[in-house]
C-alpha positions as CSV (number, residue, x, y, z in Angstrom):
1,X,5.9,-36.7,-19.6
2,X,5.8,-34.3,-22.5
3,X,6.3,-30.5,-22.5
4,X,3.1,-28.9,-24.2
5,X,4.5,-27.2,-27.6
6,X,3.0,-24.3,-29.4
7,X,3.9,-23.0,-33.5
8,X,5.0,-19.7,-34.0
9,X,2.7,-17.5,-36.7
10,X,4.5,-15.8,-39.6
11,X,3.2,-12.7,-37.3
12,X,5.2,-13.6,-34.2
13,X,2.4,-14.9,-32.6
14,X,2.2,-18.4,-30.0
15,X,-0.8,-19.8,-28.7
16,X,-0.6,-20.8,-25.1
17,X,-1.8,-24.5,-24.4
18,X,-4.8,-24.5,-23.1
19,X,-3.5,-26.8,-19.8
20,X,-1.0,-24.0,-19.2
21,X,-3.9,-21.6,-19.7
22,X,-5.6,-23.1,-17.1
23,X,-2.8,-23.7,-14.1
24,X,-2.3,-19.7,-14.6
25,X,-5.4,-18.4,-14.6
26,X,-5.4,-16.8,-17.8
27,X,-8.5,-15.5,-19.9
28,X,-8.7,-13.9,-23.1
29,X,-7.2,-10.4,-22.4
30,X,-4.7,-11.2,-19.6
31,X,-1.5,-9.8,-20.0
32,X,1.5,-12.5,-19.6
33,X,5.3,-11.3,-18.6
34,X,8.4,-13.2,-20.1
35,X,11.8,-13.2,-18.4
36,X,15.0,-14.8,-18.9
37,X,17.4,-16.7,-16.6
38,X,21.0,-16.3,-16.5
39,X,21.4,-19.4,-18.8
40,X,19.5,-17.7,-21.5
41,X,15.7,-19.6,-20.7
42,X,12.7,-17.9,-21.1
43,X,9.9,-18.3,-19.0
44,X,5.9,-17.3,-19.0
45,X,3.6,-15.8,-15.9
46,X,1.1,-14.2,-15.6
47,X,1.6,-10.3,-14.8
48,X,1.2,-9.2,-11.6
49,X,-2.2,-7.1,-10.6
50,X,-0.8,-5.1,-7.5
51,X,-2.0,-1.4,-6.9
52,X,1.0,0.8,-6.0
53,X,-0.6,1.6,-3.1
54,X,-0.4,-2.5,-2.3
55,X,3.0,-2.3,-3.6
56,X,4.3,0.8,-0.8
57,X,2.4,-1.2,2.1
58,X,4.5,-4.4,1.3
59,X,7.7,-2.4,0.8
60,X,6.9,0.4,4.2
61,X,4.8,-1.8,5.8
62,X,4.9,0.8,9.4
63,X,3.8,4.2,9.2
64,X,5.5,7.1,10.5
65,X,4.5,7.9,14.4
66,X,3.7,11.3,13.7
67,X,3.6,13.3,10.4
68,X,6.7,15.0,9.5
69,X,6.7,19.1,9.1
70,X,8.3,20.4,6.3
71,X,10.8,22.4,8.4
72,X,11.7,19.2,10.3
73,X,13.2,17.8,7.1
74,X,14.7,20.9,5.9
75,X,16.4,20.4,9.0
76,X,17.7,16.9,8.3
77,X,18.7,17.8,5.1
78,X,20.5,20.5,6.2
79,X,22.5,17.9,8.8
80,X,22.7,15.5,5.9
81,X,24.8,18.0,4.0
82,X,27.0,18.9,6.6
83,X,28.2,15.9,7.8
84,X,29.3,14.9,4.1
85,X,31.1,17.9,4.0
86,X,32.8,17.4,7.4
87,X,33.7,14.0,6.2
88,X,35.5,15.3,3.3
């Protein structure tokens, strides 16, 4: 099997094979991310299209019960502070 292989412009610039192209999903436009391993690789995919709104669900997926008054956390703030300072 051979790896696909692209030239590098005197501007910096690669052309992604169009088999690649295709297995990502990419269209004139779409914005790729690089990142590198610990073994110095680079690798290519395509950038993620989450809302942060989709982003907060996945990461606090359960709401609160009820909403939380501003004098309620004022008041665990208040304990917060005190116990580090009884700790100390």
């Amino acid at each position: 099997m051979t790896l696909p292989r692209s030239k590098l412009t005197s501007q910096g610039q690669v052309s992604i094979p169009a088999d690649i192209r295709r297995k990502l999903g990419l269209d004139p436009g779409a914005v790729v991310e690089w990142s590198e391993d610990e073994n110095g690789r680079f690798s290519l995919r395509r950038a993620g299209r989450f809302t942060s709104e989709a982003m907060h669900q996945v990461l606090f997926p359960q709401r609160p019960s009820k909403p939380t008054t501003v004098a309620a956390m004022d008041e665990d703030i208040r304990q917060q502070m005190h116990s580090r300072r009884a700790r100390r």
